[in-house]
C-alpha positions in Angstrom: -44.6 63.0 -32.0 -41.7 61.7 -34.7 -40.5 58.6 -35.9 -37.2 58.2 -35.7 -35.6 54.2 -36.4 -39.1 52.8 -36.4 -39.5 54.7 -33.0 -42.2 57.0 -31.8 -40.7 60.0 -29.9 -42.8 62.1 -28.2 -40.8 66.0 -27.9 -41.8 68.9 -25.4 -41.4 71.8 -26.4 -40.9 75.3 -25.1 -41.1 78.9 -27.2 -39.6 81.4 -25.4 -39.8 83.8 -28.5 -36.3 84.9 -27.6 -37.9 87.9 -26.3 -34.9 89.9 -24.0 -37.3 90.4 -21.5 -38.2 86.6 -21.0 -34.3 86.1 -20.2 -34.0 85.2 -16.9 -37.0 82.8 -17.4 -35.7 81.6 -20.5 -32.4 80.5 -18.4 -34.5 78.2 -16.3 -35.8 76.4 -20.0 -32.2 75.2 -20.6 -32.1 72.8 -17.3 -33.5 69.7 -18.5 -33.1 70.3 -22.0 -31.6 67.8 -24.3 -31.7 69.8 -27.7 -32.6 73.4 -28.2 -33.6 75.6 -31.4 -31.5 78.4 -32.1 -33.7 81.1 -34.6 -32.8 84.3 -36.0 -34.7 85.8 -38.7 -32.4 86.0 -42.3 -33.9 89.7 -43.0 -33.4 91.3 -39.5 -29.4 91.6 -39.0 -29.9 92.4 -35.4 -31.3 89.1 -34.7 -28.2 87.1 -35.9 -26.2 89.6 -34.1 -27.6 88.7 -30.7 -26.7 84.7 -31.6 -23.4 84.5 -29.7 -25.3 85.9 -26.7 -28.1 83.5 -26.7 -25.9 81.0 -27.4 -23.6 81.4 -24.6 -26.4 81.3 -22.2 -27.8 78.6 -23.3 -24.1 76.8 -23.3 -23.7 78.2 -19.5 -27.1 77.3 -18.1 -27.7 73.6 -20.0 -26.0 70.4 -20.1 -22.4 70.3 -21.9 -24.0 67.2 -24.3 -27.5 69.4 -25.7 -27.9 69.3 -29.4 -28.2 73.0 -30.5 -29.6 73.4 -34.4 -29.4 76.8 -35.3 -32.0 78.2 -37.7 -32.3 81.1 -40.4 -36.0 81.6 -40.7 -38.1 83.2 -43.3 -36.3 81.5 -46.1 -39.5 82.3 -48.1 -38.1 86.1 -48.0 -34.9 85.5 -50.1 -35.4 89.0 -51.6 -35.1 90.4 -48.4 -32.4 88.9 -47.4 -29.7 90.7 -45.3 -28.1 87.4 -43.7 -26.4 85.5 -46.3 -26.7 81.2 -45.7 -22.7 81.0 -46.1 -23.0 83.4 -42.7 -25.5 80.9 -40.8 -23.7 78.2 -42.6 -20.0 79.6 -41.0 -21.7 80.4 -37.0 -23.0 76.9 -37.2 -19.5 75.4 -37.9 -17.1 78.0 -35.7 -19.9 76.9 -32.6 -20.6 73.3 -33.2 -24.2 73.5 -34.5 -26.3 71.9 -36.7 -27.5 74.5 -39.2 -30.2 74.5 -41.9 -32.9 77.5 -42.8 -36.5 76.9 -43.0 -39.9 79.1 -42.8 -42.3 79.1 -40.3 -44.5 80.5 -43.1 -44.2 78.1 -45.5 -43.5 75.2 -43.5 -40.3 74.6 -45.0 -38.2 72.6 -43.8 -39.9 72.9 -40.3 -40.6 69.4 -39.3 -36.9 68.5 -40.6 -35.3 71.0 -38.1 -37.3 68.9 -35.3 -36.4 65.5 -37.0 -32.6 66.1 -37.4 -32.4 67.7 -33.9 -34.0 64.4 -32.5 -32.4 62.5 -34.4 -29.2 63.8 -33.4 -30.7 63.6 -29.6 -31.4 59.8 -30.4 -27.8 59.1 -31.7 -25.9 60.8 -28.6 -28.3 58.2 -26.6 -27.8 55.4 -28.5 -23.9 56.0 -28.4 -24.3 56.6 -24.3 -23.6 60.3 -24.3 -26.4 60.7 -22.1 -27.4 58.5 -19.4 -31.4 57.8 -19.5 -31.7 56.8 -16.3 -31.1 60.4 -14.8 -33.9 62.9 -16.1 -31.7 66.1 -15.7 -30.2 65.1 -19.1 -34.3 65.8 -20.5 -35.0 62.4 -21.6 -37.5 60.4 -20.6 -37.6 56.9 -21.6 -41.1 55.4 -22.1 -42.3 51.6 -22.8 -39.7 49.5 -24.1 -36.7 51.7 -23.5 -34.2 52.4 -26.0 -31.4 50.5 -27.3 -28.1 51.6 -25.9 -24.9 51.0 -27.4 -25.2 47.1 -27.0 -28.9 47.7 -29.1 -30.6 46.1 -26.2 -33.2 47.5 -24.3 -32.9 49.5 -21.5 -33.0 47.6 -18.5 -34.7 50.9 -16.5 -36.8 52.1 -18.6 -40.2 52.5 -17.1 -43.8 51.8 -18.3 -45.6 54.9 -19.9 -45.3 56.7 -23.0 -43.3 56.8 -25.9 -39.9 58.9 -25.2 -37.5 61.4 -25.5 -38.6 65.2 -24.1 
């Protein structure tokens, strides 16, 4: 659960520990998904290599609107470094991404990768980039709905939880 404007949002979300073998289950993760985390680690080269190949399926198999945030993680091993930021920092911008580095070890900047990505999620709703009233888009709307452009509530949103998966 996050707050985001005032508002609980509830995310679901899937590791699929971007593991080669996981692949063609992996594909099936993308339907239905409104924002995804894109992860490589800053000291392995290989695994920002592999980035336009992970992105691309995850372009092909989800909907054309998904928030994508790509990640450099283990931030907390600078001194091992053989991805520089300006690298991430260029990928994000040539694809469209939202880009910041964090560690999973540290905690850093962790829960702002799931904030901004939701936030970013809430904004493309808000602005009617994705219609809530047809689940394939991921997003669930819970009690009291969520205001759409107008900033009224949403006339079909259903009793139940909070939002947003």
């Amino acid at each position: 659960m996050v707050t985001i404007d005032n508002k609980p949002i509830k995310l679901q979300i899937w590791d699929t520990a971007g593991q080669e073998s996981f692949r063609s289950i992996t594909r099936s993760y993308y339907r239905g998904a409104a924002g995804a985390l894109l992860v490589y680690d800053i000291t392995r080269r290989e695994t920002f290599n592999h980035l336009a190949s992970w992105l691309e399926d995850a372009r092909q198999h989800a909907n054309a609107n998904m928030t994508i945030m790509l990640i450099g993680n283990k931030c907390d091993l600078a001194h091992r470094r053989a991805v520089s930021t300006e690298e991430g920092e260029q990928f994000a911008k040539e694809h469209g991404l939202i880009f910041m580095e964090a560690s999973a070890k540290t905690a850093q900047n962790v829960e702002e990768a799931f904030i901004r990505t939701a936030s970013t999620i809430y904004k493309k709703i808000q602005d009617g980039v994705f219609d809530v009233s047809n689940e394939s888009y991921g997003i669930k709307v819970g009690y009291g709905g969520i205001p759409g452009p107008s900033g009224g509530r949403d006339a079909s949103a259903a009793p139940g939880g909070a939002c947003c998966g």
